[in-house]
C-alpha positions, 0 to 999 in steps of 0.5 A: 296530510300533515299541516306542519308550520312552513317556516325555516328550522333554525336548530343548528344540525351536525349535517351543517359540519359536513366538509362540503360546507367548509368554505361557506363556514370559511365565509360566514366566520369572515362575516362574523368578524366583520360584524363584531369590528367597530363601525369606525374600522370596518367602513373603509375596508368595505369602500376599498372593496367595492371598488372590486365589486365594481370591476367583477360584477358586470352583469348586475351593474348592467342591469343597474345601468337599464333600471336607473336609466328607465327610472331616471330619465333626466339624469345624465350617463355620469350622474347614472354611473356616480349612483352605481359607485354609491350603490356599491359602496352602500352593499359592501358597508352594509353587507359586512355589517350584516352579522352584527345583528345576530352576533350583537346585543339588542342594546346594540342594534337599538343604538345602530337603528335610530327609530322615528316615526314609530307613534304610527305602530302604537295607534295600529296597535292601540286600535287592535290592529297588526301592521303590514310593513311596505318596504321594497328591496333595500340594502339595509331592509334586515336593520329595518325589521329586526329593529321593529322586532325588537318592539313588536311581534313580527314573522317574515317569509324569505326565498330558500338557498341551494345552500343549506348552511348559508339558509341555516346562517341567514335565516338565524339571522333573520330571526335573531329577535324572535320572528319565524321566517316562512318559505316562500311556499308557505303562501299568502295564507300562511301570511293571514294566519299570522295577521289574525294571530296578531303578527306583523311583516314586511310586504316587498310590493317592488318584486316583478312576479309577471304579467299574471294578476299584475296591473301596470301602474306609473313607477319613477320615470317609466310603469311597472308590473304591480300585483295588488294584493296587500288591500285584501290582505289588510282588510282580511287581516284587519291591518293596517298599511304603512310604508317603511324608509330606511338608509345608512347614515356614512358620516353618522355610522347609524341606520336612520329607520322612518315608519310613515303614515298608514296608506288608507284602505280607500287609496287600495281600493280597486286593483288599478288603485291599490297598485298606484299606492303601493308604486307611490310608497316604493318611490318615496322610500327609494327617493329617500335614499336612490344609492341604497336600492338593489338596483341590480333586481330585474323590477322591470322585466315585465312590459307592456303588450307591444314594449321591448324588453328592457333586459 
């Protein structure tokens, strides 16, 4: 049986200049220009487009409203709505961006990112260690790992699309300084093996993978269905944890991207423990930047024995 690596192929393939990608290749040039336009210019196109967005994407601004009023409690219907707006108009600025990091130099990258907190990798690695990054889903999370890749070896683990030139584009992208980009078939293994290999990745805690192997854990206002995987996963890999924030400074046009401390193995230890750490450090980096989440994911679909469905 053939052990053949289960990451993306990034080789460009004459099958992608088969007409029926043409208006994907219509799209993706739109993106390219977009992300060769300065900053300064292309911010408030993306704030008169959102304004679309806002009138045509009825069913993800819903599940937006379910999430945000579960999460947030206290917070009045117009207050709900404002960050609904924001949150658009932060996924269009940051949408349109998105192919600077492919089309543009590193020099580039490292102006639009600026990096704090990045003393917590040198210590891991000054200890031996890789890291296992602790991001949830945010708009700007392609800014973050490419910027970390910059400086450290990294691979990542990605959803295939239907699509095959968009896959080809997004995961050219993703990999666009140096770090394969494995399916998500490849497994948890796949993942270990690059550990060991002395790679580091993003961990997505936040995803609802259902009720089996998941641990309710206290989530903003409300719990959340956790899988608790990454202590092991550290302990086996001999890693190190740390929680990753990062938002899209408007007034600035920069990405601020923050590394924080390392969750230490005694806070995961246990599964009901490692799930309320992992819940901790996705509500720290979502408090830091509420407008910049995907509010659209169904994080929520999985309820307690007895709770209506929240979708």
């Amino acid at each position: 049986m053939s052990r053949k690596p289960k990451y993306f192929d990034r080789r460009f393939k004459l099958e992608l200049l088969h007409p029926k990608y043409w208006l994907t290749w219509v799209g993706i040039a739109v993106l390219v220009t977009f992300g060769l336009m300065p900053a300064w210019l292309r911010d408030p196109i993306a704030r008169q487009l959102a304004k679309v967005v806002t009138k045509i994407a009825k069913k993800p601004l819903n599940v937006a409203r379910i999430n945000l009023k579960a999460c947030f409690p206290d917070k009045s219907p117009a207050e709900v709505e404002c960050l609904i707006n924001e949150n658009i108009e932060n996924f269009v600025m940051i949408l349109l961006a998105q192919s600077e990091l492919m089309v543009r130099s590193k020099a580039h990258l490292r102006r639009r990112v600026n990096l704090s907190g990045f003393e917590h990798v040198e210590q891991a690695r000054a200890a031996g260690q890789p890291v296992i990054f602790i991001m949830p889903h945010v708009w700007g999370i392609e800014y973050a790992g490419l910027r970390l890749n910059i400086d450290l070896p990294m691979v990542s683990m990605a959803k295939a699309h239907r699509n095959g030139l968009f896959n080809w584009f997004s995961n050219r992208l993703r990999s666009s300084a140096g770090g394969n980009i494995y399916m998500r078939e490849a497994g948890i293994r796949a993942l270990l093996s690059e550990l060991k290999n002395d790679k580091s990745f993003f961990y997505l805690p936040d995803e609802d993978l259902g009720p089996e192997k998941s641990v309710f854990a206290p989530f903003l206002g409300t719990v959340k269905a956790t899988l608790p995987v990454v202590g092991r996963l550290a302990q086996a890999g001999n890693a190190q944890v740390l929680p990753v924030k990062i938002g899209y400074d408007q007034k600035a046009r920069r990405y601020e991207l923050t590394v924080m401390p390392a969750i230490a193995p005694e806070e995961m230890k246990g599964k009901e423990n490692e799930a309320l750490a992992l819940n901790k450090a996705v509500e720290q980096v979502i408090l830091a930047y509420p407008e910049q989440y995907m509010w659209f994911l169904k994080v929520l679909k999985t309820r307690p024995e007895g709770e209506a469905p929240f979708y």
